[in-house]
Backbone atoms as SQL, in Angstrom:
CREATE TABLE atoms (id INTEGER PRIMARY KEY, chain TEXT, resi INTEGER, resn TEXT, atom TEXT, x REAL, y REAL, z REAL);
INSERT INTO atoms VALUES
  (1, 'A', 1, 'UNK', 'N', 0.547, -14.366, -8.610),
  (2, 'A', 1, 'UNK', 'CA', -0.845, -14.050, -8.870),
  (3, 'A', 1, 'UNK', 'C', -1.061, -12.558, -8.606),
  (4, 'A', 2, 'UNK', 'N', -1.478, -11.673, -9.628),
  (5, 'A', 2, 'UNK', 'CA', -2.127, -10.434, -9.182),
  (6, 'A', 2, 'UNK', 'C', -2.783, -9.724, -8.168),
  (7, 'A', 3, 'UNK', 'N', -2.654, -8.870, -7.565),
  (8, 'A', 3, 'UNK', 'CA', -3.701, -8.376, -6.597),
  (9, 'A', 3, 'UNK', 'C', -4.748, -7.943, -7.045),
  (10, 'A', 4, 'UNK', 'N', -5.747, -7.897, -6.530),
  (11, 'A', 4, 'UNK', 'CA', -7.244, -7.787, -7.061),
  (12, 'A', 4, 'UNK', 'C', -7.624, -6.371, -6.370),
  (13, 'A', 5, 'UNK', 'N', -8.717, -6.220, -6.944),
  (14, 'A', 5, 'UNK', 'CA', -9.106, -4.556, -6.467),
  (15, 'A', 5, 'UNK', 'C', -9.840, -4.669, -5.168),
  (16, 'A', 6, 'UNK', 'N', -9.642, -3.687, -4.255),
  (17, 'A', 6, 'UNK', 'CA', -10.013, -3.691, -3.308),
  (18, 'A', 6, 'UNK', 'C', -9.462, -4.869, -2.168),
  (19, 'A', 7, 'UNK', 'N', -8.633, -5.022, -2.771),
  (20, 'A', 7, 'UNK', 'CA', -7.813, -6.462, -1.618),
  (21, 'A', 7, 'UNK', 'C', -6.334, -5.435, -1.042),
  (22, 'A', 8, 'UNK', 'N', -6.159, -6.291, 0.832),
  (23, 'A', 8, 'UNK', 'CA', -4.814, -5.062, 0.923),
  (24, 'A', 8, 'UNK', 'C', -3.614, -5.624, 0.675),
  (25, 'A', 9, 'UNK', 'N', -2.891, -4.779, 0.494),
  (26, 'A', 9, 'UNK', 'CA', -1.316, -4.939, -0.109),
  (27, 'A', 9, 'UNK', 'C', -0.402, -3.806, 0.910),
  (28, 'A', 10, 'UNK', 'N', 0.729, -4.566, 1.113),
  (29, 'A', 10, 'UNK', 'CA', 1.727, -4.361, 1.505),
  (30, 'A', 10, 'UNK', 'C', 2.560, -3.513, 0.831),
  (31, 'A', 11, 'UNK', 'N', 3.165, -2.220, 1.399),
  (32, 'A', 11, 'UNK', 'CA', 3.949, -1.599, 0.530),
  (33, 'A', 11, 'UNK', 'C', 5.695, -2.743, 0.588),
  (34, 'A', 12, 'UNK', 'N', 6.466, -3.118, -0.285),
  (35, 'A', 12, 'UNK', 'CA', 7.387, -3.218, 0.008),
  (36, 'A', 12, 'UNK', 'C', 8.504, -3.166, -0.431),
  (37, 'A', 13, 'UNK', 'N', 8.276, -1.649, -0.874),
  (38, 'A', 13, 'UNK', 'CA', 9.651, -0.625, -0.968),
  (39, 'A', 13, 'UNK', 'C', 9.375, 0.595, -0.493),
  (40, 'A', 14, 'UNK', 'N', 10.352, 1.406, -0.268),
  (41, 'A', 14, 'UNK', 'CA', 10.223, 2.314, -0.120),
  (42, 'A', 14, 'UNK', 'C', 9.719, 3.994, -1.494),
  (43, 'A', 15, 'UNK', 'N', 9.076, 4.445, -1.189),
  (44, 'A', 15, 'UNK', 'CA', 8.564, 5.097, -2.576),
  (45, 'A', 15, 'UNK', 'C', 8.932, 7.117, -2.375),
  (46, 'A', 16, 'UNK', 'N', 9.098, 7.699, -3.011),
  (47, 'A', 16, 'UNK', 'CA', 9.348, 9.121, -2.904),
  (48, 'A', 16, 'UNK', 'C', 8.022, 9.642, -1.799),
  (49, 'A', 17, 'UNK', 'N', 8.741, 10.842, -1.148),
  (50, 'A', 17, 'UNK', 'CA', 7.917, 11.041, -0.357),
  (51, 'A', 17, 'UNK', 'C', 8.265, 11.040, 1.037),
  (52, 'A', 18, 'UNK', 'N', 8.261, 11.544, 2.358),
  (53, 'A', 18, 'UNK', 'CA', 8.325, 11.612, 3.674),
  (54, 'A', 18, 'UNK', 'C', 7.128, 11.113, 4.072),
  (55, 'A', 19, 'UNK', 'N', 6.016, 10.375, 3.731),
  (56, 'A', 19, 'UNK', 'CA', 4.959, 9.712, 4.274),
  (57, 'A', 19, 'UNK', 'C', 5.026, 8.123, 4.881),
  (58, 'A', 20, 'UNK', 'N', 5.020, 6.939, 3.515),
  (59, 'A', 20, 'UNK', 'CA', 4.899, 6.106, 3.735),
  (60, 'A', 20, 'UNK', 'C', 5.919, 5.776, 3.813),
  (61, 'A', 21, 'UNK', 'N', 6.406, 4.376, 4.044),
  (62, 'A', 21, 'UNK', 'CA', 7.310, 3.725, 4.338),
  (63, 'A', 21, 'UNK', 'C', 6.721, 1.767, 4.669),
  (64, 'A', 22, 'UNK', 'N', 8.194, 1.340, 3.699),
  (65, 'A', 22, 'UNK', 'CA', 8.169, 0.136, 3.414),
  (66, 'A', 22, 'UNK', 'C', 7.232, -0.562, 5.126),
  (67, 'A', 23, 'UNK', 'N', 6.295, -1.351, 4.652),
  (68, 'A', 23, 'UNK', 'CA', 5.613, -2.502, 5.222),
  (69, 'A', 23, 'UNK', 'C', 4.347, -1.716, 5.582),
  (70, 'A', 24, 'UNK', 'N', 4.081, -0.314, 4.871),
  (71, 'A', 24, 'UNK', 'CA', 2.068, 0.399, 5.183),
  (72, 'A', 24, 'UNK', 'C', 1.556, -0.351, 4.583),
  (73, 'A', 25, 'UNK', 'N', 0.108, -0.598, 4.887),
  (74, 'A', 25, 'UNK', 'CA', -0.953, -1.236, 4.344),
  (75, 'A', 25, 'UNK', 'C', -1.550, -0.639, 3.506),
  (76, 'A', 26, 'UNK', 'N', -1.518, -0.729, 2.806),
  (77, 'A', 26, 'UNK', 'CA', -2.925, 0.026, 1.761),
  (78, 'A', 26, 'UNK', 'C', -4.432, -0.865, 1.121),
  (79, 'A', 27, 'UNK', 'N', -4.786, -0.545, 0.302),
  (80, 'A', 27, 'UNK', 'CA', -5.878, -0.927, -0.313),
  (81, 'A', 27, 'UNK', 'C', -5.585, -0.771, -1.689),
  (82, 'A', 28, 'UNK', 'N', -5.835, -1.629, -2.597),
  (83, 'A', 28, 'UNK', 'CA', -5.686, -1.645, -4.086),
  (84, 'A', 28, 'UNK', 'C', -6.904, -1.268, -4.537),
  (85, 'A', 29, 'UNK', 'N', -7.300, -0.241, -5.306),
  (86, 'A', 29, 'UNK', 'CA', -7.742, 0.605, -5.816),
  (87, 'A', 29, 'UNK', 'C', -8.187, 0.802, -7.643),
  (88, 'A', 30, 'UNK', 'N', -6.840, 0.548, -7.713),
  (89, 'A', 30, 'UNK', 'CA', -7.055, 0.138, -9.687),
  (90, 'A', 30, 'UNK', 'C', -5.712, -0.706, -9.857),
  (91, 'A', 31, 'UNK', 'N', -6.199, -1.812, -10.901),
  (92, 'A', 31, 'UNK', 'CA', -5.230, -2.365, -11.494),
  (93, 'A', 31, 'UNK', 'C', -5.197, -2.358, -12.809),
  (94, 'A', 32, 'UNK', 'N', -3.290, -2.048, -12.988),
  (95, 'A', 32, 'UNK', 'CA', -3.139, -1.702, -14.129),
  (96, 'A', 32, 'UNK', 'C', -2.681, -2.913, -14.960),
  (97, 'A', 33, 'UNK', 'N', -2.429, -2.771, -16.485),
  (98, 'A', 33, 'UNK', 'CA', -1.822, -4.021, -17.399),
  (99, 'A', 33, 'UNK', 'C', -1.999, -5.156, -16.581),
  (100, 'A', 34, 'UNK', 'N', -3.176, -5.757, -16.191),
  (101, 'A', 34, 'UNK', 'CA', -3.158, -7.219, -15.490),
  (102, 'A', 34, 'UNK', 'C', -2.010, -7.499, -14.454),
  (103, 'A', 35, 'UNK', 'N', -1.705, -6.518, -13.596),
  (104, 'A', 35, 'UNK', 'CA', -1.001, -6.416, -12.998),
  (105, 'A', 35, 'UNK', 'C', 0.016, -6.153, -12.655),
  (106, 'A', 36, 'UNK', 'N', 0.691, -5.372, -13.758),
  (107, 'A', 36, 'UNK', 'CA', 2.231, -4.569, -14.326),
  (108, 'A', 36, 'UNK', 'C', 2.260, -3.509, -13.031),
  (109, 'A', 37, 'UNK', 'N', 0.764, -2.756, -12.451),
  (110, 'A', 37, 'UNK', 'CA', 1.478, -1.969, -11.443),
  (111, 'A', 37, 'UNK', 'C', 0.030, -1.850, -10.970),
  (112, 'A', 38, 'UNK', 'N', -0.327, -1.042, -9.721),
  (113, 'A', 38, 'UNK', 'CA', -1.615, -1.028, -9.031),
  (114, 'A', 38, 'UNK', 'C', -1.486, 0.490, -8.264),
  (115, 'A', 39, 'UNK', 'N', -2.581, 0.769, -8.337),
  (116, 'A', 39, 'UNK', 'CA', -3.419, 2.223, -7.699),
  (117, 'A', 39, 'UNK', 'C', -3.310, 1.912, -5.911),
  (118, 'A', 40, 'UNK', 'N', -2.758, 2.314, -5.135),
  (119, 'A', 40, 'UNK', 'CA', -2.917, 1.799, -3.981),
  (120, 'A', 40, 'UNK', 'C', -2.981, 2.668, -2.833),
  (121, 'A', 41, 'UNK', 'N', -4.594, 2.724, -2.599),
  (122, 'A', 41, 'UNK', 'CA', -4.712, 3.807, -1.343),
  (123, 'A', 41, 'UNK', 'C', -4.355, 3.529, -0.233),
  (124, 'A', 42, 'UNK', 'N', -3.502, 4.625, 0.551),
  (125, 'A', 42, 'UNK', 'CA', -3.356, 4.379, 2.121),
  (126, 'A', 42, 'UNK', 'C', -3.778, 5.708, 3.056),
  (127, 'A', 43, 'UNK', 'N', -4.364, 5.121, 4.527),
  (128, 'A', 43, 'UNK', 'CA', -5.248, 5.816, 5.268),
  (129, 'A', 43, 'UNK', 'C', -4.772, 5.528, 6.361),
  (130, 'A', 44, 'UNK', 'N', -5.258, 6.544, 7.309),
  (131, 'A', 44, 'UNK', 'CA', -4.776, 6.443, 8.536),
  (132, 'A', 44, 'UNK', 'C', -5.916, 5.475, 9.362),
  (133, 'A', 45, 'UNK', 'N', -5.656, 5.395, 10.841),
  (134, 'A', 45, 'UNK', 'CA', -6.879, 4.763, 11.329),
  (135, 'A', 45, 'UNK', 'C', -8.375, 4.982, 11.710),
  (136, 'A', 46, 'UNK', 'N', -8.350, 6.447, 10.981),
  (137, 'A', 46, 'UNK', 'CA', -9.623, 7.290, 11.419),
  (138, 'A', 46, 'UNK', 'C', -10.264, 6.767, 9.739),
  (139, 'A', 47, 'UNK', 'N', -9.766, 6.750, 8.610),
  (140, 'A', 47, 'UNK', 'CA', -10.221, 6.372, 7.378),
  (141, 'A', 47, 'UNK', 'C', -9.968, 7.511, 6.640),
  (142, 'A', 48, 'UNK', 'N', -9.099, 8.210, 7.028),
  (143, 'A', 48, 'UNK', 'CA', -8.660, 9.349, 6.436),
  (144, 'A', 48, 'UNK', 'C', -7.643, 9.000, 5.218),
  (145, 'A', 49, 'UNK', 'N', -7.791, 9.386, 3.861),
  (146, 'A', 49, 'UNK', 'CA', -6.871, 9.192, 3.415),
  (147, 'A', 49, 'UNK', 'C', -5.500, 9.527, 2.960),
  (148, 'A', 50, 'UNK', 'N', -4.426, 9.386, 3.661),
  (149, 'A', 50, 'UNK', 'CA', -3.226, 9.723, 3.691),
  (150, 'A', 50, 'UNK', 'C', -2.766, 9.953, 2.079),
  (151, 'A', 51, 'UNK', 'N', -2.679, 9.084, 1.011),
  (152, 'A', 51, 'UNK', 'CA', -2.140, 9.253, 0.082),
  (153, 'A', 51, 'UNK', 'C', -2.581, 8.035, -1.014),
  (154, 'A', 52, 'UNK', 'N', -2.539, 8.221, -2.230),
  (155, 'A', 52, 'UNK', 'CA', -2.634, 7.541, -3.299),
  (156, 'A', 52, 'UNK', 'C', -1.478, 7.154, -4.403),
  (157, 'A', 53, 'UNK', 'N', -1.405, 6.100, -4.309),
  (158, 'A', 53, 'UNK', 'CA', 0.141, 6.040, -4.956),
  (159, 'A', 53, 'UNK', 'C', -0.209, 4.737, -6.264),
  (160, 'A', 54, 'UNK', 'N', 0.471, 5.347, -7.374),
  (161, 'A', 54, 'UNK', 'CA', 1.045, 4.155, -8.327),
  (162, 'A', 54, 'UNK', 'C', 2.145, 3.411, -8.624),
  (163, 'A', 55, 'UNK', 'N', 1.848, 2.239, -8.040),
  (164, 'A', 55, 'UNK', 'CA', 3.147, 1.338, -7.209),
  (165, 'A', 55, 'UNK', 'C', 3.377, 0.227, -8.662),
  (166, 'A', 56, 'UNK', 'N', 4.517, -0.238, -9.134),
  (167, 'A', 56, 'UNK', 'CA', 5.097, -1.009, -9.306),
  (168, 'A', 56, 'UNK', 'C', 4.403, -2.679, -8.945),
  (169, 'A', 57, 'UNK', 'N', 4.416, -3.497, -9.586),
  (170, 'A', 57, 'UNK', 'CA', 4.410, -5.001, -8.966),
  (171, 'A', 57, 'UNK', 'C', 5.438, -5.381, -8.194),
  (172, 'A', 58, 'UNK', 'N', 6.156, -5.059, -8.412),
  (173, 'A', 58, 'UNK', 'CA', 7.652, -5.009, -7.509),
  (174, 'A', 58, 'UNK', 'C', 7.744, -4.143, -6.578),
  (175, 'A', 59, 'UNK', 'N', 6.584, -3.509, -6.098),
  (176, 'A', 59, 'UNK', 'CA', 6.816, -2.632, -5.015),
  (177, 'A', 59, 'UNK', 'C', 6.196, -2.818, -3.618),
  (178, 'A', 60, 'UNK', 'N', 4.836, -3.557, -4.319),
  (179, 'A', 60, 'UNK', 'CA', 3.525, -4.114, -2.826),
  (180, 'A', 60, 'UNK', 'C', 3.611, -5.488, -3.011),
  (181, 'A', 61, 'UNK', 'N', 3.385, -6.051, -2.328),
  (182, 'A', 61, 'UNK', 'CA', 2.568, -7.821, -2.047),
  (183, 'A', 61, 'UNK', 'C', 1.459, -8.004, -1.439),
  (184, 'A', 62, 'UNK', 'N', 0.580, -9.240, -1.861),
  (185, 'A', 62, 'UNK', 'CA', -0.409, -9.404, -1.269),
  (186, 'A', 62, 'UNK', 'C', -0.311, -9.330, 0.351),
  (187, 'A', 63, 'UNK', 'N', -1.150, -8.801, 1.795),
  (188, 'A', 63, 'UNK', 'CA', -1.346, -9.097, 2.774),
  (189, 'A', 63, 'UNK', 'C', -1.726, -10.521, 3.137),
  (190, 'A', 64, 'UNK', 'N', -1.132, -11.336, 3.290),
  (191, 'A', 64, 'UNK', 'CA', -1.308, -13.041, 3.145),
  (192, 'A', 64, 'UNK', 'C', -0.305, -13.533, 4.661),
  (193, 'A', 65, 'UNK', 'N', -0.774, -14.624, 4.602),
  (194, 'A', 65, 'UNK', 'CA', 0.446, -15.128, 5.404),
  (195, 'A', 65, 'UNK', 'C', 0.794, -14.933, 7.561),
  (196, 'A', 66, 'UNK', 'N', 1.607, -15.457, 7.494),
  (197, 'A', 66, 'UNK', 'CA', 1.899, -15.298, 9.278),
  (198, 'A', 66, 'UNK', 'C', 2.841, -13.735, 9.238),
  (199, 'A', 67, 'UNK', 'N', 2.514, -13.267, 9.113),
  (200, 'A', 67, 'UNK', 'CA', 2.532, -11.396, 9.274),
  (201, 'A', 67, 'UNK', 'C', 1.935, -11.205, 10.029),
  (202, 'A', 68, 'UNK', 'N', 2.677, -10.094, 10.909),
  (203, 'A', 68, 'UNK', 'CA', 2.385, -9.482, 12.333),
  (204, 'A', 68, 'UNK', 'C', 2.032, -7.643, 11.582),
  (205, 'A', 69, 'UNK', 'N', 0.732, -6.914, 12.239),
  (206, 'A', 69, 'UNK', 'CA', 0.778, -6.040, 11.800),
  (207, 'A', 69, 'UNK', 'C', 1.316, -5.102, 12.796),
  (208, 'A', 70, 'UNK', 'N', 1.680, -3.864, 12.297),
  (209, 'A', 70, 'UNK', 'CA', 1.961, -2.917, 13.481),
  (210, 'A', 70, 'UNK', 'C', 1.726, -1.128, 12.976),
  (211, 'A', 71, 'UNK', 'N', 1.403, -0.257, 14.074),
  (212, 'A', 71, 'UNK', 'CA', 1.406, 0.762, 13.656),
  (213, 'A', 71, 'UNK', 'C', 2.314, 1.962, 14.419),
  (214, 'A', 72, 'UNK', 'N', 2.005, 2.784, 13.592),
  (215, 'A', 72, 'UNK', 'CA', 2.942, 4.021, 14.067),
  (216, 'A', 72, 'UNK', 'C', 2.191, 5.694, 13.886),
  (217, 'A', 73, 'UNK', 'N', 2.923, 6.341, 14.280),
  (218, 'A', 73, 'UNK', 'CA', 2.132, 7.911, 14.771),
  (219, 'A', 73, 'UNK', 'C', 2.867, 8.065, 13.964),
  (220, 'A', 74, 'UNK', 'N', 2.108, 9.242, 13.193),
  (221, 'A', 74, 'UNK', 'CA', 2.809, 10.221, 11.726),
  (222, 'A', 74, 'UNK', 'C', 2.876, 11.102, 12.566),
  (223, 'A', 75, 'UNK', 'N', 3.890, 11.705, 12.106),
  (224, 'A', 75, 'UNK', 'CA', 4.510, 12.645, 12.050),
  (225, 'A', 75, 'UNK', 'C', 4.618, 14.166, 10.786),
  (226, 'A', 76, 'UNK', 'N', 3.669, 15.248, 11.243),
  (227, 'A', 76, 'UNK', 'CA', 3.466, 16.634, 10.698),
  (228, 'A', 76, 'UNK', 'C', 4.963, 16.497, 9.486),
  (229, 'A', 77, 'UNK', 'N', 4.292, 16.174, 8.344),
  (230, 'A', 77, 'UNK', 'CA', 5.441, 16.442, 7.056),
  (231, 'A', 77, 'UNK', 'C', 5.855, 17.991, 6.252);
């Protein structure tokens, strides 16, 4: 099933870039071809937004499920 806009998604691959990294949360943003690939913003915990990426269906998953979340300190890129 597609992700819907404004629902969060899981990154889960890794994507170009020294930022994110496989399992950030983001927010879906725009969806493309009924779901061929999605717009997916990610932010830090202040609501800042870190980056905007066009991900693959094969790249995020829905946030669903017995998933544990966790975070981490960025690091000056």
């Amino acid at each position: 099933m597609p992700l819907k806009e404004l629902e969060r998604a899981v990154l889960g691959a890794e994507v170009a870039g020294p930022l994110l990294r496989a399992g950030d949360v983001g927010v879906v943003v725009g969806v493309y071809r009924d779901g061929e690939a999605y717009e997916v913003e990610f932010f830090d915990a202040d609501g800042t937004t870190l980056a905007v990426e066009t991900l693959r269906a094969d790249q995020v998953e829905p946030l669903a499920g017995r998933k544990i979340l966790h975070v981490r300190t960025l690091t000056a890129a």
